[in-house]
Structures are given as structure tokens and as C-alpha cells.
C-alpha positions, 0 to 999 in steps of 0.5 A: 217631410217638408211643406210644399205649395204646389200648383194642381192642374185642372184636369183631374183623370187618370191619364194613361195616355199623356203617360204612354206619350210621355214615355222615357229615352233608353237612357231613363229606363236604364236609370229607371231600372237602377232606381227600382232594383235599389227600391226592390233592395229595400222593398222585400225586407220591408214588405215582410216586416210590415205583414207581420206588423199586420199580424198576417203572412207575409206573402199578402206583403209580397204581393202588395210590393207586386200588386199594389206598387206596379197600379199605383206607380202605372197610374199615378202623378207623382214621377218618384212615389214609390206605393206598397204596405207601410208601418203605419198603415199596417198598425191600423190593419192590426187593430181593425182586424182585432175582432177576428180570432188571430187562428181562425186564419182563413177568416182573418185574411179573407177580411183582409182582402176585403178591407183593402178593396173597401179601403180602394173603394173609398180613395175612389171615391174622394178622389171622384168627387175632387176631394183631395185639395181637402188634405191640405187642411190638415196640419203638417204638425198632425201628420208629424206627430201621427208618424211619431206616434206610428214610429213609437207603436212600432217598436213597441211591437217588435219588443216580443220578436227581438227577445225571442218570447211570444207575444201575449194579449189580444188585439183587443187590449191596448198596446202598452197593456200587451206590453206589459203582459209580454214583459211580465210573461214567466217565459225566458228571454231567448239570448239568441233572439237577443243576439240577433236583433241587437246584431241587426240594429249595430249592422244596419246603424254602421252600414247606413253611415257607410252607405252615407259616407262613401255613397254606396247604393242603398242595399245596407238593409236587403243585405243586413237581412241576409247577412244576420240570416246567414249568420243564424243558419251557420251557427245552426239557430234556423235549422228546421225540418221534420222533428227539428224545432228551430233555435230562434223564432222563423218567419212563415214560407213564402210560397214561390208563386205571384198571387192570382185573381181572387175574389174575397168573401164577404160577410155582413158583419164584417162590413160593419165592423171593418168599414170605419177602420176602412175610411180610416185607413183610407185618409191616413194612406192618402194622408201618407201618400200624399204629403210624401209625393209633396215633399219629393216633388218640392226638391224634384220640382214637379208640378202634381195632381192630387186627385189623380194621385188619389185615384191611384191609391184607390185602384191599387188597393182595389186591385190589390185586394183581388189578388191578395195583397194587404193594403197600403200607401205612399212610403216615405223610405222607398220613395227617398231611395227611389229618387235619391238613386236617380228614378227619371219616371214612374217606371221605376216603381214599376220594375221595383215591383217586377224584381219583388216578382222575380225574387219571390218566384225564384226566392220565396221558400229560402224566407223560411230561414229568416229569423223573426228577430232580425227583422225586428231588429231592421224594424226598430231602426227603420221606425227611430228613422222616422222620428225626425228629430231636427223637426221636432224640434224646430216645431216645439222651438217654433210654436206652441200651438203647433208643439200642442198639435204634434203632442197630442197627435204622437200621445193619442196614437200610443195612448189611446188608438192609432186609428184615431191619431189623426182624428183627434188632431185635427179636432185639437187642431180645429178646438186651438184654431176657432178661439183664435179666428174667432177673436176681431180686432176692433180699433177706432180712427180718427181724422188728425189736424193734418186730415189724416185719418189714421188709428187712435193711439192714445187718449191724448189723440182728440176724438172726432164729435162729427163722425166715429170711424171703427175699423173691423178685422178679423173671421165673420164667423159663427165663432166670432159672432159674440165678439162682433155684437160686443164691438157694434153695441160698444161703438153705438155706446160711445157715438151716443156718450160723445153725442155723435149721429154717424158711424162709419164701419170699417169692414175691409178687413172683415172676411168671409161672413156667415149667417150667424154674423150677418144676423148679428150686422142686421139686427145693430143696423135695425137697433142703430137706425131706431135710436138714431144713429146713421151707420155707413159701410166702408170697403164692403167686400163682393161677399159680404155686399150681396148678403146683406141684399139678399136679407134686405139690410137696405130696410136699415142702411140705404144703398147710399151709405154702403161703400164696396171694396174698390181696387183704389186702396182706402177709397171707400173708406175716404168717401164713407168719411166724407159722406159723413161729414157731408150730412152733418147739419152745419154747412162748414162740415160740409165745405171742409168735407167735400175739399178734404183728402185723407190717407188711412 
């Protein structure tokens, strides 16, 4: 993913008809067509894979694939994002449906379907009230380790189906800890689970730099799947039936039928524990979906509305959830294919879902003979993709501040909860970046033989008696508000040990004032005009002018002596100079004054 400005168009609204009006020649839905059956390749191994990252069936995937990719792509911004479950949202589902018995089936996807609805629920929301510009506060160095860390829990999860033993420990330990418990387990490795998924990991390897060599369609992983199946059943591990226990571990039947309205069931306490999990969710999707349709739309040039993206995943999940679908979100795999294979509109996340349908009716019961290790295998490799390695280490060489931020967001989503990945970065974010906004840049100026007002360099640069000149730069913020007292009482310190009776505050460079600041100004203005010191304001910003009004600052400092910002550069500060100087007593300060003409 890379980091993209993009321009977001006023208008908001899921525009169905600019879409209709819009619609493609028979040429691109041709190459439409293409692209999604290609994404439809990659789709159905995936979906599967996914539902049982969920800990649920994988027909709730399937229908996602349906369901959730043909609203999503119908109502969406972006030409190329291609919607359904994804790795690291169903990381979090897993975890948020913990507290339900993994047996008591009919409660654990009923609070399925009822999370995903809160979840669509919530999209809505922030996209009604235009949040979705919000997003982008958040740091790419987050989203980046937040994929490592979802990348890492994968594997991790796959460890149990890949040598053919039972998962041990509950959804309630953590990770590694079910891990270990898993690894220790007196049960014996399955050698042909083992064969299965280091099969699939070799083939989906050596396919994929075939595919990349000789440009092949993208089908390496749909027909890797098929292949490690085949091989299975013809050795006889995936026969089953009636008094017949298969050889190696099998994934659940996919019903042959395309999922139909239901309304989920609701139960009190389920709100309350799953309604966390679902704003969670909910940001991470967006998150997902978002920096995705932004990375495409950079290469593909496309100019993308955010909120009417958002509002797109919140009625896919919404929909989904009444047609039993899992939640999901953008994924970063389907949509490259999607546009790699020459996707020209969102049509082609349309027919991506048609072919799902189509395979899943005509296809589903043969899933049957589909062995959990092959597709562990597939997942092992699909997550080690997401690992950008090039990136991590562009990021770690780049910036500490930025490695800090990716670490600690990849580590607190294996170490301590995938939900709280991203939370907890954004906090170290926040914690890193306030120290640093927080710190002003004070110095001070002086006006050289030549009448030049420039920075002090040294000690050797004469001060001027008549006026001291205090540039400040940097956040009038809360945070830097200690800082600031310390700058304006320093500089009253030295006007009073050089026996100077005018100062002149440089605030150009001083940004978007708050309260806290603005008290901290006031009460050096009320000090400083009680011991005689005359402060003048220079370059004083729109902001920054109208709150002191609005606090009556003018009780301290006359109007007179405030300079605002002027579009000519430094004018403001020239004339609080030469107001200065004007008002000393001694009539030659005040004739060379008037004549002088300075540059900062």
C-alpha cells in the first residue's frame, strides 16, 4: 500500500444514478467479465479459508463472497476494490465471538449474523456524519504493522490444521498460549496433513513466479487448491462416507444453494458484549477498505469519495448480515488481481460474485473433499504476502519514529489482541507525536548595521537596546503551553536585564491556538503591561486575532500595537519593528524608524 493524496468531491451520497449513466461499452464488461472471473478464481478458496479463520462455516464466507461483494462493488467509489471477508477481519470476528461455546453452533452464527449487521450499522453511521476524511489521521506506519501482526496471527492459526491435530485452548486464551498448548498436545502429527500443506505451500510458491513469469492469469491459487484436493482423494486421505473416517481432516459441505433473507436473533446480552468488537471491527474494515481503494486509485488515477466508500461497506455488511453472510471488508489480494486483470468498473466485482453463485450452486457439496491442510497451506503463503518486506524496511531505515509506531502496532496485535492493534497505535502514535508538536521554537532577531532584521547568530551579533525582536514557532496547543510561558517570561527577563521597554512577538509562525495557550498569552500581556513592558503582536494570524477579541486581550495590548498577517511577506512584522522604534523617547529612534526599510 502506498500513501496517496487524493482529491474527495463534495458530494458525498451513494449515487446510483451517475452509476447507471455511466455504464460501460460491451467491450468493458467484457474485460469486466474477465477480471472478475479471475477474481472469483482467487475468491472461493479464500472465502473458505477465511470462515474457518472465523472459527465458523464456510458457507457464511461464501455467501459473503455473494452477498457482501456484489452491494459493496454495486455501491461503491472506487472502480477496482474488490469487498468480501478477509484475514484480518476474521481474526477479530474469532476473538469477538469467544465468549459463545464453539458447539452451541446455532448461537455462535446467529451472533454472527447479528455482529455483521452492528458492524454495517456503525459504517453508516460514520459515513452519515462524513467522518471518513478521519481516517486519514491515522498513520500508514499503523495500518502497516497492523497487517503484520494480522499476517503473523494467521499463521499461527493455520499451525494445528497443517499438521493434522486438533486445535487445543479456547477463544478466550490468547494466541500463542493455545499454541503452545496445540504444540505440546500428547496427540501425533498427522504426516499426511504435513504432506498436504508443505505440497501446497511448494505449488502455490512455484505457481505464483510462473504466473509472474510468463504472465499467465491468476488462477495459480483456485487451481493449487484443486490440484493438492485431487491428489488427496486419489491417494484415498479424503475418502469418507458412512462407517468411513477420512485419512486427514475435511472441511464442512457447502450447501448447494445461495443464501436467502434471514433475520438474525437478537439477545440482549449479546449487544453488550459484541458491540465493542463491532465498532472495532467496523474502523479496522474501513481502515482496510479504505487505504486499499487509495493505493489502486493512485496507480489507476481515479479520483475517490470516501464516505460514499464508507457508506458502501456499511450496507454490505448490513445486507449481509440478513442473508447470512460473515462480515467483511476491502481485500488487498482480490482487488490487485481485480485490477491487474484489467477490471474497467465496479462491474467486475459484480460478476466476481455472480461466478461465486454460480460455482456454489453448481459446486458446493464437492467442498466436501477439500482437506483443512491444503488450505492451511494456501493461507500460510497468502498471509507471508502480506508481509511487505521491501516496506518494512524502507520504514525501519527511514524513521524511528515511524519503525516505533509499526512495532508496537505488529507486537500488541500478537502479543496482546488483535482488536486492540490498532487502537494501541494510534495511542503510541498520539504519545510520540504531542512531545514533538509540543516543543516551540523560539529565537530572537535583531536589526544589523545594514537594517536588516535577521536571526541572532551568536553572541558576537550586537543586541538591540531599543526593541527586543522574539520570533515563535511551532503548535499553540495545550501541550505546548508550559513551553510558551517559559518563552514569554524568558523574554520579559531579558527586556528587563538590557533595560528595554518594548517587545515585539513574532507569531507568523505560530499555529492553531487553544484555550489553554491563549490564557497563557493573556496573563504575559496583563504581567508585562503591569511592569512596564509594551508588547507589540506581529503577523498575527485570522485565529489567533479573533480570540484575543473575543477575551478582551485589548485591556493589555491596544489594537494599535497587534499587527495581523498580511498577504505581503514579513509586513507586519517591518511595521511592529518600526511602531517600536517609533515610540521610543529620543526623536533620532524615531527619524531613523520612520526612513528604515528591513527584510527578515
Amino acid at each position: 500500500m502506498t500513501e496517496a493524496t487524493l482529491a474527495t468531491p463534495t458530494h458525498a451520497a451513494v449515487n446510483l444514478g451517475s452509476f447507471w449513466r455511466q455504464r460501460p461499452s460491451w467491450l468493458n464488461l467484457r474485460a469486466d467479465f474477465l477480471a472478475g472471473l479471475t477474481v472469483a478464481a482467487i475468491s472461493l478458496p479464500q472465502s473458505i479459508a477465511y470462515a474457518l479463520i472465523a472459527g465458523v462455516d464456510p458457507t457464511f464466507g461464501l455467501y459473503a463472497a455473494i452477498v457482501f461483494t456484489a452491494v459493496a462493488g454495486l455501491l461503491g467509489s472506487s472502480n477496482h476494490l474488490v469487498n468480501g471477508p478477509t484475514g484480518a477481519v476474521s481474526l477479530v470476528v474469532f476473538s469477538a465471538l469467544a465468549f459463545i461455546d464453539p458447539s452451541a453452533t446455532y448461537e455462535l452464527y446467529e451472533a454472527l449474523f447479528f455482529l455483521a449487521v452492528l458492524i454495517g450499522v456503525v459504517q453508516i453511521l460514520i459515513a452519515a456524519l462524513r467522518l471518513g476524511n478521519l481516517t486519514r489521521y491515522i498513520s500508514e506506519s499503523v495500518v502497516t504493522g497492523f497487517i503484520v501482526g494480522a499476517a503473523v496471527l494467521t499463521i499461527i492459526g493455520q499451525v494445528a490444521s497443517a499438521l493434522g491435530v486438533k486445535s487445543q485452548g479456547t477463544g478466550h486464551q490468547h494466541v500463542l498460549y493455545r499454541l503452545w498448548l496445540t504444540l505440546s498436545q500428547e496427540a501425533p502429527i498427522n504426516p499426511k496433513a504435513v504432506a498436504i500443506s508443505l505440497g501446497a505451500i511448494v505449488l502455490a510458491i512455484v505457481s505464483r513466479r510462473l504466473v509472474k513469469r510468463y504472465q499467465l492469469p491468476q488462477l495459480d491459487m483456485l487451481l493449487v487448491l484443486l490440484l493438492v484436493s485431487g491428489a488427496a482423494w486419489a491417494f484415498g486421505w479424503s475418502a469418507h462416507g458412512p462407517g468411513i473416517k477420512p485419512a486427514v481432516s475435511l472441511i464442512e459441505s457447502v450447501p448447494a444453494r445461495l443464501p436467502g433473507f434471514h433475520i438474525p436473533e437478537i439477545r440482549w446480552h449479546w449487544f453488550i458484549d459484541l458491540s465493542g468488537s463491532a465498532v472495532a471491527i467496523a474502523v479496522l474494515g474501513l481502515l482496510e477498505a479504505l487505504a486499499i481503494a487509495k493505493a489502486i486509485a493512485h496507480k489507476s488515477g481515479q479520483e475517490l469519495d470516501y464516505n460514499r466508500q464508507i457508506m458502501a461497506e456499511g450496507i454490505g455488511n448490513l445486507v449481509g448480515g440478513f442473508f447470512r453472510a460473515m462480515p467483511g471488508a476491502g481485500s488487498l489480494s482480490r482487488t490487485a488481481i481485480n485490477y491487474q486483470a484489467g477490471a474497467v468498473s465496479r462491474f467486475a466485482g459484480v460478476f466476481a460474485a455472480l461466478v461465486v453463485a454460480v460455482v456454489v450452486v453448481a459446486l458446493g457439496p464437492l467442498t466436501a473433499y477439500i482437506p483443512k491442510a491444503a488450505l492451511a497451506g494456501l493461507l500460510i503463503v497468502a498471509a507471508s504476502r502480506l508481509i511487505d518486506v521491501d516496506r518494512l524496511r524502507y520504514v525501519i531505515k527511514g524513521s524511528r519514529y515511524d519503525a516505533l509506531l509499526l512495532l508496537a502496532t505488529a507486537l500488541a496485535g500478537v502479543f496482546v489482541n488483535i482488536e486492540f492493534a490498532i487502537l494501541i497505535g494510534v495511542l503510541v502514535s498520539v504519545a510520540g507525536y504531542v512531545p514533538r508538536a509540543s516543543r516551540l521554537r523560539s529565537r530572537e532577531l535583531i536589526v544589523s548595521p545594514e537594517r536588516v532584521v535577521r536571526e541572532r547568530l551568536s553572541q558576537d551579533d550586537e543586541p538591540g537596546s531599543d526593541v527586543l525582536i522574539i520570533d515563535i514557532e511551532g503548535e499553540l496547543f495545550f501541550g505546548a503551553a508550559p513551553e510558551l510561558e517559559e518563552v514569554l517570561y524568558q523574554a520579559a527577563r531579558t527586556a528587563r536585564a538590557r533595560g528595554t521597554q518594548h517587545l515585539v512577538l513574532r507569531l507568523k509562525r505560530a499555529r492553531n491556538p487553544d484555550i489553554v495557550a491563549i490564557e497563557v498569552l493573556e496573563h504575559f500581556l496583563k504581567d508585562a503591561r503591569a511592569q512596564g513592558l509594551t508588547v507589540l503582536l506581529a503577523g498575527v494570524g485570522p485565529e489567533l486575532h479573533r480570540l484575543l477579541k473575543r477575551i478582551g486581550a485589548d485591556r493589555y495590548v491596544p489594537e494599535e500595537l497587534v499587527f495581523p498577517e498580511e498577504d505581503e511577506e514579513f509586513s507586519a512584522s517591518l511595521k511592529a519593528i518600526r511602531k517600536a522604534r517609533s515610540l521610543q523617547p529620543t526623536s533620532a529612534t524615531r527619524n531613523t524608524a520612520e526612513g528604515a526599510y528591513y527584510l527578515v
